[in-house]
C-alpha positions in Angstrom: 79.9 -17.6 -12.4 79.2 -13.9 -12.6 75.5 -13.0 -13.9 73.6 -10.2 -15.2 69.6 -9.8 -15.4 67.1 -7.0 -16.2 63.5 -8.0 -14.8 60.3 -7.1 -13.0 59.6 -3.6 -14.9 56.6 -1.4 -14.4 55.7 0.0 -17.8 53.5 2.9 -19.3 52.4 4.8 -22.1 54.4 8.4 -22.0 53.8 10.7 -25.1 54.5 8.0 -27.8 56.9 6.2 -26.0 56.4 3.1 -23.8 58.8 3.8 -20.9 59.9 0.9 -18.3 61.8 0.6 -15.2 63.2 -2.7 -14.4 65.5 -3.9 -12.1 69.4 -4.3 -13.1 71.5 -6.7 -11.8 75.4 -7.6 -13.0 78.1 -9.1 -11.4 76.6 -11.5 -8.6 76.8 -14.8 -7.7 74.0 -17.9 -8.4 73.9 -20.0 -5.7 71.4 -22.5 -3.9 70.4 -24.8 -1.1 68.0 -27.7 -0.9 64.3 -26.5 1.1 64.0 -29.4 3.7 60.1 -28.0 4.5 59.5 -27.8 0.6 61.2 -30.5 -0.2 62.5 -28.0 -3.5 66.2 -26.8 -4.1 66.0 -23.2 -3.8 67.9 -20.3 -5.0 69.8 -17.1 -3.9 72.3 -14.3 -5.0 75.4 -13.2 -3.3 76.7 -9.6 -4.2 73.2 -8.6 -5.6 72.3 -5.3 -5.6 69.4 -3.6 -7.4 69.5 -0.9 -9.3 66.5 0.4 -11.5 67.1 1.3 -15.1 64.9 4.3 -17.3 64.2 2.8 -20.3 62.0 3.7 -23.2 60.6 2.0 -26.4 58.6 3.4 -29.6 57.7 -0.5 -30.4 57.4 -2.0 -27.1 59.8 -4.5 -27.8 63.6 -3.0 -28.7 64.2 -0.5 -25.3 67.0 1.9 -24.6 68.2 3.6 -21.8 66.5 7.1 -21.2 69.3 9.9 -20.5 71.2 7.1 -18.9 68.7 7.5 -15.5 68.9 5.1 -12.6 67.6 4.8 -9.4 70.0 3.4 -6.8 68.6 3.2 -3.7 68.4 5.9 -1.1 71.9 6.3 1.2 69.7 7.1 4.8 66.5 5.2 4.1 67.3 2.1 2.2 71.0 1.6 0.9 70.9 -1.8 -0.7 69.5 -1.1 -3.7 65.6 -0.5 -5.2 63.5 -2.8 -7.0 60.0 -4.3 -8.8 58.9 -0.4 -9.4 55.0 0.1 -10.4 54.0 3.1 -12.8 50.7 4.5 -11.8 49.5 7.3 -14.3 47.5 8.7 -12.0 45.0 11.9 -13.0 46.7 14.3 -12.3 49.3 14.0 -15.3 51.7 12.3 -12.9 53.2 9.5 -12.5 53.9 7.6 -9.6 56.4 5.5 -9.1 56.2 2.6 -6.1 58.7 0.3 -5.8 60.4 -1.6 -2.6 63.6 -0.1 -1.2 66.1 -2.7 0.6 67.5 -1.9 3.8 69.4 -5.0 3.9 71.4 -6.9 1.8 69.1 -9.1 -0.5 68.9 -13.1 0.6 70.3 -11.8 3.9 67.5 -11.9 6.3 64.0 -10.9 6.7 62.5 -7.6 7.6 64.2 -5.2 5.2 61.8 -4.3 2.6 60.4 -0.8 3.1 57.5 1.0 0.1 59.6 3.1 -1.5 57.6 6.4 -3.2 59.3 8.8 -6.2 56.7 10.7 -8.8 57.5 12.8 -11.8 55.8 14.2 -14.9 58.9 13.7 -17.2 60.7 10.3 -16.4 63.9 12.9 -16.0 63.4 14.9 -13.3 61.8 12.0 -10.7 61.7 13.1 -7.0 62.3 10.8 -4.2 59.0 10.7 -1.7 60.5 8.8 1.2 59.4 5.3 2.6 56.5 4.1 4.7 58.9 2.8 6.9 56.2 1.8 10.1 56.3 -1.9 8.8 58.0 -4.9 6.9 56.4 -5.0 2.9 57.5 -5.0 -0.3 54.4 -4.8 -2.4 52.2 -1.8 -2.7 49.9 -0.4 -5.9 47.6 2.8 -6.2 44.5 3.0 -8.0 45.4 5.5 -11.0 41.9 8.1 -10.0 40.1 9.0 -7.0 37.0 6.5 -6.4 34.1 8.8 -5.0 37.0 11.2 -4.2 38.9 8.5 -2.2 42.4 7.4 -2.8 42.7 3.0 -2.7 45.9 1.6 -2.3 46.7 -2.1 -2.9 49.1 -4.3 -0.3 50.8 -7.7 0.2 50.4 -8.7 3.9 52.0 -11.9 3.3 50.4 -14.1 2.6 47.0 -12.2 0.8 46.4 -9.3 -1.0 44.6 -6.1 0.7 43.2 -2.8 -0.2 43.4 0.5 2.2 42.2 3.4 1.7 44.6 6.2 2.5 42.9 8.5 4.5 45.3 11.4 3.9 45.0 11.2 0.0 48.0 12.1 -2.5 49.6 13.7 0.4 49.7 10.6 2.4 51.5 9.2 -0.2 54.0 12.1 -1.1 55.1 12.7 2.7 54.7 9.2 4.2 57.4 10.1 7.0 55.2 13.1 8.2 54.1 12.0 12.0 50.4 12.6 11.1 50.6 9.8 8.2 53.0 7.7 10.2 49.8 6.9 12.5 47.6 6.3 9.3 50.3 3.9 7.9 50.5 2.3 11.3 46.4 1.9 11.7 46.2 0.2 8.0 49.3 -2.1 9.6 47.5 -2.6 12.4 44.2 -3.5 11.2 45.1 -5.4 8.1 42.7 -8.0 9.3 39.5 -6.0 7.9 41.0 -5.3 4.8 41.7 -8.5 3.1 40.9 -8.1 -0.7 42.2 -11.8 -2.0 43.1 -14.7 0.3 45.9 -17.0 -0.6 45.3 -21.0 0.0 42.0 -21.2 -2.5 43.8 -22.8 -5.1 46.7 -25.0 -5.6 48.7 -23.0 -7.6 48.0 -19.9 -4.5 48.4 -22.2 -2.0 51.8 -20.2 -0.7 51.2 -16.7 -1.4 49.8 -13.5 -3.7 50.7 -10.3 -4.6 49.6 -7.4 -6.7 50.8 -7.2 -10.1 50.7 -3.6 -12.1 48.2 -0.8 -10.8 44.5 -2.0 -11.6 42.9 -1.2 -15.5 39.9 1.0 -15.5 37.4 -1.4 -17.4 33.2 -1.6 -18.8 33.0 -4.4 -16.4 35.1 -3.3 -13.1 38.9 -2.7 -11.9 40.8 -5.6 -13.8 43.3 -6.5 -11.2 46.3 -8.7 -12.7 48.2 -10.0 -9.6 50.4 -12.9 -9.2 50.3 -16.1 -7.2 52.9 -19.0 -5.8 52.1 -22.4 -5.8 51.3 -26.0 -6.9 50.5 -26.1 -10.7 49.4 -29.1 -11.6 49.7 -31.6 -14.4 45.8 -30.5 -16.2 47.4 -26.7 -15.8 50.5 -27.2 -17.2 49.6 -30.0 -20.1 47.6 -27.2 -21.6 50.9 -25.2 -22.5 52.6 -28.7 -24.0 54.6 -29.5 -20.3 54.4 -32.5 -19.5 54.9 -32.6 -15.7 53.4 -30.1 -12.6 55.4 -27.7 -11.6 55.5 -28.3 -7.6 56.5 -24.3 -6.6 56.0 -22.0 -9.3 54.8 -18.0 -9.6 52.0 -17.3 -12.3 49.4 -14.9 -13.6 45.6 -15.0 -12.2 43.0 -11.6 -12.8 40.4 -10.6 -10.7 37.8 -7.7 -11.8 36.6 -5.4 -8.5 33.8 -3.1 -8.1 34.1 0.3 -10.1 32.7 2.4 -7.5 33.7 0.8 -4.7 37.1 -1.6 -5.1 36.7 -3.0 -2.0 34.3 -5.5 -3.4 35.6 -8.6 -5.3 33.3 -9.3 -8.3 34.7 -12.7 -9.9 38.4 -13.6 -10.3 40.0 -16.6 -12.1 40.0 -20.0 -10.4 43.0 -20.9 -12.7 46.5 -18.9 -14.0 46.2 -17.4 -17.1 49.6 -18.0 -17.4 52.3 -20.0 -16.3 55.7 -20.5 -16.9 55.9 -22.5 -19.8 58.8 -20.8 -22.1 62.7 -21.7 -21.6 63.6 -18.2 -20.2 60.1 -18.9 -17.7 60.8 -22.6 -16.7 63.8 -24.3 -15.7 66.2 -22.6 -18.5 68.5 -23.8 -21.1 71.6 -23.3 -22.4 70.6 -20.0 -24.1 68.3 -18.8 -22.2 69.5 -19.5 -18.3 67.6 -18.4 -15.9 68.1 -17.0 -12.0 65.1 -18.6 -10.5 63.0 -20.8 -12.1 59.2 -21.7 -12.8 58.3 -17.6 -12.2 56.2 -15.2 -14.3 55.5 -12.0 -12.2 53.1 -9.2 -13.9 54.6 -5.5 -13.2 53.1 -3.5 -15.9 50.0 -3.4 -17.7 47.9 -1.2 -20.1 45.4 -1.4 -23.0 45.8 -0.1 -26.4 43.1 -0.1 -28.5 41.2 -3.8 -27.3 44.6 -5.2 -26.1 45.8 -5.7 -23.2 49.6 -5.5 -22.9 51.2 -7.1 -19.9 55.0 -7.1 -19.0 56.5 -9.3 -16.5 59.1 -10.5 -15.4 60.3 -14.0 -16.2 63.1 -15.9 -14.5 64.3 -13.8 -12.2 66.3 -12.4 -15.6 64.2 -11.6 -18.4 61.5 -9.3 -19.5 58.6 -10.8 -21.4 55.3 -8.8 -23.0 52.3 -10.4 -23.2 49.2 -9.6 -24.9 45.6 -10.4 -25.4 41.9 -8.9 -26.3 40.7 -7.7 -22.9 37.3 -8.3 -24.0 38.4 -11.6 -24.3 40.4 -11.7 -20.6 36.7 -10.4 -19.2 34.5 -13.0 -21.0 37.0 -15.3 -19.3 37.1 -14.2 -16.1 33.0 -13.6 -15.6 31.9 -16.8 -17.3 34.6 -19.4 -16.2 35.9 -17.1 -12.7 34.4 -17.4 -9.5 31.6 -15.1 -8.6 33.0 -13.8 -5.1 31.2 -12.6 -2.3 33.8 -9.9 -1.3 36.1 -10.5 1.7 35.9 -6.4 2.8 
């Protein structure tokens, strides 16, 4: 049966408008096949492409298309489509958009993902940056300032989270093809060992994997990093949002506060989710609400109005959902109940 989703946008405050790129999907194919080494029946698309949709909201909820503006994918770099776009307001007044282009055909083989860059001040005239096209990722998030006048970039090396700081600055990141930054893309490649930020494995419900979720909040006790993890959530975890079974391979939200001068330095992060998938359109679906893939939650834009924290993700594989709570609160959580880390950098 033919499908259509809209999921994973990045989202930020522009003027008085929320704007929020997601991915677009229509006319492919569900389809799956049973994961001997999980043990899991598993999901995938045929005919999927990505496209990424402009949208805009003065509520946060009820979002329109903005001048009808999509990004397709680049013909010579990456011509299967472009998705899970960040928006970093960086200092500047810009904004930067990071996403992953596909040089393959989704669900057709590894190897394919490639950091795609665009920036713009408007959300209509965006300019394509290029790729960092040196090595495999899908997964990469700025900090939204200079720390001590040095530019941090968050990656996923599967299967942990990393941080890099990219030597050539802004321009690093706005001409990542130039041969000078080629070599700086390759070192951080190379020597990805020495910059692991989070490692995967801790916890049952990280046990497979982590990845960053929207750019890091600026915050009285550190960087607030929301990221998101894939793994065994058990029965304690889910019985606390009215399930009444574990969910044996799902994605979910976990927070992690970093050092505000230096990021590189874990302080505390959360030794459970602070959310799972628990809703219909989040879980295994229903009749009104089917989902593409299910037990996933995945965090692609955040911000704070006022003492809230506003979090949109992804939910499904199909849906957007908004999430919100007192970051005050979020904080209190995450220093008294977290783990006190002595940093991996």
């Amino acid at each position: 049966m033919m499908q259509g989703a809209v999921f994973n946008g990045g989202a930020e405050i522009y003027g008085d408008k929320i704007i929020m790129t997601p991915r677009c999907h229509t006319n492919y194919i569900r389809k799956s096949y049973f994961d001997r080494e999980k043990g899991i029946e598993r999901f995938y698309m045929e005919n999927y492409r990505s496209r990424v949709c402009i949208l805009e909201s003065s509520d946060g909820i009820k979002f329109k298309s903005r001048d009808n503006i999509v990004l397709k994918g680049e013909e010579k770099e990456f011509k299967h489509g472009i998705e899970d776009i960040r928006i970093i307001r960086f200092m500047n007044g810009e904004y930067i958009l990071i996403g992953c282009g596909k040089k393959i055909p989704p669900f057709k083989g590894s190897g394919g993902d490639r950091i795609a860059i665009y920036s713009t001040m408007d959300f209509q005239n965006i300019i394509y940056r290029g790729i960092i096209d040196v090595f495999d990722s899908r997964n990469a998030i700025i900090f939204p300032e200079l720390i001590d006048g040095k530019l941090y970039a968050i990656f996923r090396f599967h299967p942990n989270i990393h941080i890099n700081e990219l030597k050539g600055g802004l321009d690093q990141l706005y001409n990542p093809g130039e041969r000078e930054y080629r070599e700086l893309w390759k070192e951080i490649y190379h020597n990805k060992e020495r910059s692991l930020l989070l490692e995967a494995g801790k916890y049952p419900h990280e046990r497979e994997k982590i990845g960053g979720g929207p750019p890091p909040i600026k915050t009285a006790e550190g960087w607030l990093m929301i990221y998101h993890a894939v793994g065994y959530i058990d029965r304690w975890i889910t019985g606390q949002y009215g399930l009444s079974e574990p969910i044996s391979r799902g994605y979910s939200i976990s927070v992690a506060v970093l050092d505000i001068n230096d990021p590189q330095k874990v302080l505390y992060r959360t030794k459970y989710p602070v959310y799972i998938p628990g809703k219909p359109w989040e879980y295994r679906g229903s009749e009104k609400y089917p989902v593409d893939v299910p037990y996933v939650v995945f965090p692609t834009g955040a911000f704070i109005v006022r003492d809230r924290l506003v979090i949109y993700a992804g939910a499904g594989d199909k849906y957007m959902i908004l999430l919100s709570a007192s970051v005050n609160d979020i904080l209190d959580y995450v220093v008294k109940y977290g783990e006190k880390v002595k940093s991996y950098s």
